[in-house]
C-alpha positions in Angstrom: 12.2 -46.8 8.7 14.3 -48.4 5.9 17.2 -50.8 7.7 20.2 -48.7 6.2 18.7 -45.4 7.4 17.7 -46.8 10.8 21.8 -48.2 11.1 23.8 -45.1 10.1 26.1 -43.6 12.5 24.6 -41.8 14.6 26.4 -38.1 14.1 23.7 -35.3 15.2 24.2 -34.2 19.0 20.6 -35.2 20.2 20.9 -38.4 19.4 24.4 -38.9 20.8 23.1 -37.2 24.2 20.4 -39.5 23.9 21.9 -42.8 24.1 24.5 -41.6 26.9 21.3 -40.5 29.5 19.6 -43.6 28.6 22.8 -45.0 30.0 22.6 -45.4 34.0 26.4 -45.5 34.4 26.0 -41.5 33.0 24.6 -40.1 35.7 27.3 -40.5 38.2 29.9 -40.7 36.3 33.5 -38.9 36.2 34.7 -36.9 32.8 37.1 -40.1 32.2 34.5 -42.7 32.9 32.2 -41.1 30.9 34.4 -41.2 27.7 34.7 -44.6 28.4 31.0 -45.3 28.7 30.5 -43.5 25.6 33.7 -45.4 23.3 31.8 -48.6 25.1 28.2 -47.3 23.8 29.4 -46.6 20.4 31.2 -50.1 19.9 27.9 -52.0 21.2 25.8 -50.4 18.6 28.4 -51.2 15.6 28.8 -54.8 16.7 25.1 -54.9 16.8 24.4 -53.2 13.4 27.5 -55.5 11.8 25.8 -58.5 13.4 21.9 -57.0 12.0 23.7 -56.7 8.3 25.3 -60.0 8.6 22.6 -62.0 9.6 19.5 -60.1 7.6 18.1 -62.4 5.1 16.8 -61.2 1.7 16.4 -63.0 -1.7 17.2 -59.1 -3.1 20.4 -59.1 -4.7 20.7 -55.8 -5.2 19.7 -55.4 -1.1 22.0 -58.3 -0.5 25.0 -56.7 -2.1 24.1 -53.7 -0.2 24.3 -55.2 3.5 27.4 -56.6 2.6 28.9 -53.8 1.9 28.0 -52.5 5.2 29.9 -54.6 7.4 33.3 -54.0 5.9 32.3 -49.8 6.5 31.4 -51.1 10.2 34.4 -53.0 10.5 36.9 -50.0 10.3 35.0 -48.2 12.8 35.2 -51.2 15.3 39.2 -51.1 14.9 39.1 -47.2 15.5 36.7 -48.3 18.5 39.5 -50.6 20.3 41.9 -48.0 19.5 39.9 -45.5 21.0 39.1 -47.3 24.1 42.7 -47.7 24.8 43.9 -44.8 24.4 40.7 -43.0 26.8 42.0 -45.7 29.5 45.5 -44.0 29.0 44.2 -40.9 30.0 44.3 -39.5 25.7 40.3 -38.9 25.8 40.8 -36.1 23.7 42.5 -37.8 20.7 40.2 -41.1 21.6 37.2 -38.7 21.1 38.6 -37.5 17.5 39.4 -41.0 16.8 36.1 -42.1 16.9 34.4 -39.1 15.6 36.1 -39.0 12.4 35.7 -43.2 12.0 31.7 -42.6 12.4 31.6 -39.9 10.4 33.4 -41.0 7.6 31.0 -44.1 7.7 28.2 -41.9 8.0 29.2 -40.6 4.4 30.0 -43.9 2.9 26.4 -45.1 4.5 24.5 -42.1 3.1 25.9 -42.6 -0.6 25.1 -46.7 -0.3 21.4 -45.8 1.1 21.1 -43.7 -1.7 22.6 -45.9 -4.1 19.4 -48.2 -2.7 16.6 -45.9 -2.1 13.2 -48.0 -2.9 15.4 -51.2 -2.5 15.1 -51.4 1.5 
């Protein structure tokens, strides 16, 4: 699977219930843990996929200039994700939840147009 399509936000439901019952911390948890859990989730995959785009190597300029591109996009969400990880310890889980919903999805979107933008490339 090309590296750009393999990083986008995740934004379907089955994928999203996917990570959180691959979590152990799921099964026993209360409604306010689990939004926790799940804020924490989503942060440790964008720090990953920000470190995976920083450090990728590739003499491809074009690919290069891609995966730079990426971490800014990643970056934003991370801000929304401390936000959002304050606020759910507040007891706000429903604006936390929006928070970080509209962060990944609007990265989604900027993701899709620069994996199209690359198609063949990665």
């Amino acid at each position: 699977m090309p590296l750009l399509q393999k990083s986008a936000p995740r934004q379907d439901q089955e994928s999203c219930e996917g990570v959180l019952e691959g979590d152990p911390r799921t099964k026993t948890a209360t409604l306010p843990q689990l939004s926790l859990i799940s804020i924490e989730l989503t942060g440790t995959e964008t720090y990953l996929n920000i470190r995976h785009f920083s450090e990728f190597k590739t003499d491809d300029p074009k690919l290069k200039q891609g995966l730079n591109e990426c971490v800014p996009l990643y970056g934003g969400i991370k801000e929304n994700i401390s936000q959002a990880f304050r606020r759910s310890e507040a007891g706000d889980f429903k604006d936390s939840g929006e928070l970080v919903h509209r962060s990944v999805k609007k990265t989604g979107r900027r993701m899709r147009s620069l994996y199209s933008s690359l198609a063949g490339t990665c």
